[in-house]
C-alpha positions as CSV (number, residue, x, y, z in Angstrom):
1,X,2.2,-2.2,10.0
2,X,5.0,-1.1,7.4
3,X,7.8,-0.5,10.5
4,X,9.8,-3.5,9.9
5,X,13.7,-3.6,10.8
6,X,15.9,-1.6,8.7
7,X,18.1,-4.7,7.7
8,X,14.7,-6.3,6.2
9,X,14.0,-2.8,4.6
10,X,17.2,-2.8,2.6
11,X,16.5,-6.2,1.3
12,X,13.2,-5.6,-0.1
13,X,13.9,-1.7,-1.0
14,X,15.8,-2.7,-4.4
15,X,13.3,-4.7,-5.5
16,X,10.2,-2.4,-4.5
17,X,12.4,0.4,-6.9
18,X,12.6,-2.0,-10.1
19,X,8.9,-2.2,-9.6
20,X,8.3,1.3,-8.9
21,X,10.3,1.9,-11.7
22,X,8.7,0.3,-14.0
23,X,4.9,1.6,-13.0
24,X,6.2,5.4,-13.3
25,X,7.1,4.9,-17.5
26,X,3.1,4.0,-17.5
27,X,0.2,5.7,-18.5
28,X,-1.8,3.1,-16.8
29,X,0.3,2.7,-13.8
30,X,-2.9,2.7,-11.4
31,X,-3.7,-0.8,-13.4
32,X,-0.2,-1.9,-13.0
33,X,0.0,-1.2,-9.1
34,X,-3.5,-3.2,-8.5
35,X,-1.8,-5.8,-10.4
36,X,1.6,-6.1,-8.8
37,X,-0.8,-5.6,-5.0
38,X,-3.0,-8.1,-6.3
39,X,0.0,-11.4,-7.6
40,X,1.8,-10.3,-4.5
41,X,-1.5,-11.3,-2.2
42,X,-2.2,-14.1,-4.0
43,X,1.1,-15.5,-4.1
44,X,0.9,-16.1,-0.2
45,X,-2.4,-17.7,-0.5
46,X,-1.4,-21.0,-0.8
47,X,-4.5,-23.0,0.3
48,X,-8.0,-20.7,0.0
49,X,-9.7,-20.7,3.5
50,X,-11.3,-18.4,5.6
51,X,-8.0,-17.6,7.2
52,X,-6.0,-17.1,4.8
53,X,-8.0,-15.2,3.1
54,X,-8.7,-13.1,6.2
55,X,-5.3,-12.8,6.7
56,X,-4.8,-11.1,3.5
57,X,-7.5,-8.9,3.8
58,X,-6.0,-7.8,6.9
59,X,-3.0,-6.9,5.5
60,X,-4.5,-5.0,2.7
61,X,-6.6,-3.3,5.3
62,X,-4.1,-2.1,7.5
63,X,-2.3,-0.7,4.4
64,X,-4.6,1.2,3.2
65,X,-5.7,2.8,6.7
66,X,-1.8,3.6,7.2
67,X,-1.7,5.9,4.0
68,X,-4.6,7.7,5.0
69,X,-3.0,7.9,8.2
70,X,0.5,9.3,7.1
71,X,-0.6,11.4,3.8
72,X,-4.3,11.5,3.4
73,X,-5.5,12.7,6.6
74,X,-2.4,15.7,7.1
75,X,-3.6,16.6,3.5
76,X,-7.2,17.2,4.7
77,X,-6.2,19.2,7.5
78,X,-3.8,21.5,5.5
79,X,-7.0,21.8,3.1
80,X,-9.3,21.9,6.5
81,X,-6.6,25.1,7.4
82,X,-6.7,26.6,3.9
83,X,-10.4,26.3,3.2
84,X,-12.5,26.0,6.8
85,X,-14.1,23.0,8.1
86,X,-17.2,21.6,7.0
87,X,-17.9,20.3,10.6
C-alpha cells in the first residue's frame, strides 16, 4: 500500500513532481506514465524469476486496486446516486 511514513514521503514527493511535471506538457502523457511505471518496475528486477517477477506484479496490482478504491469506486457511486443503479 501507498501509506508510507511521512519523512519517506517528503523524500520521494520532489522527485514524483519533476516527473509529473514533465507528463502534464504532453499530449501523450498516458504513453509517458506506462513508461516511467514500466523502467521503475524493471529497475528492481535485478535477476528474472518467478519471484521477482511476482513481486512486481504484486505491487502493480495493489496499485491499481488502491485507485479504484480511493477515486474510481466513490466516482461510480456519485454516478450510481445521479443516474440509478443498474443492479
Amino acid at each position: 500500500m501507498p501509506y508510507i511514513k511521512q519523512t519517506r514521503r517528503e523524500e520521494l514527493d520532489h522527485l514524483i513532481n519533476r516527473v509529473a511535471a514533465e507528463l502534464s506538457y504532453s499530449d501523450s502523457w498516458q504513453g509517458d506514465l506506462n513508461y516511467v511505471i514500466t523502467k521503475l518496475t524493471l529497475s528492481r528486477i535485478d535477476v528474472v524469476n518467478y519471484t521477482n517477477i511476482n513481486n512486481a506484479i504484486g505491487v502493480l496490482e495493489c496499485a491499481k486496486q488502491e485507485l479504484y478504491r480511493k477515486l474510481a469506486a466513490p466516482y461510480e457511486d456519485k454516478k450510481i446516486a445521479e443516474n440509478g443503479d443498474v443492479y
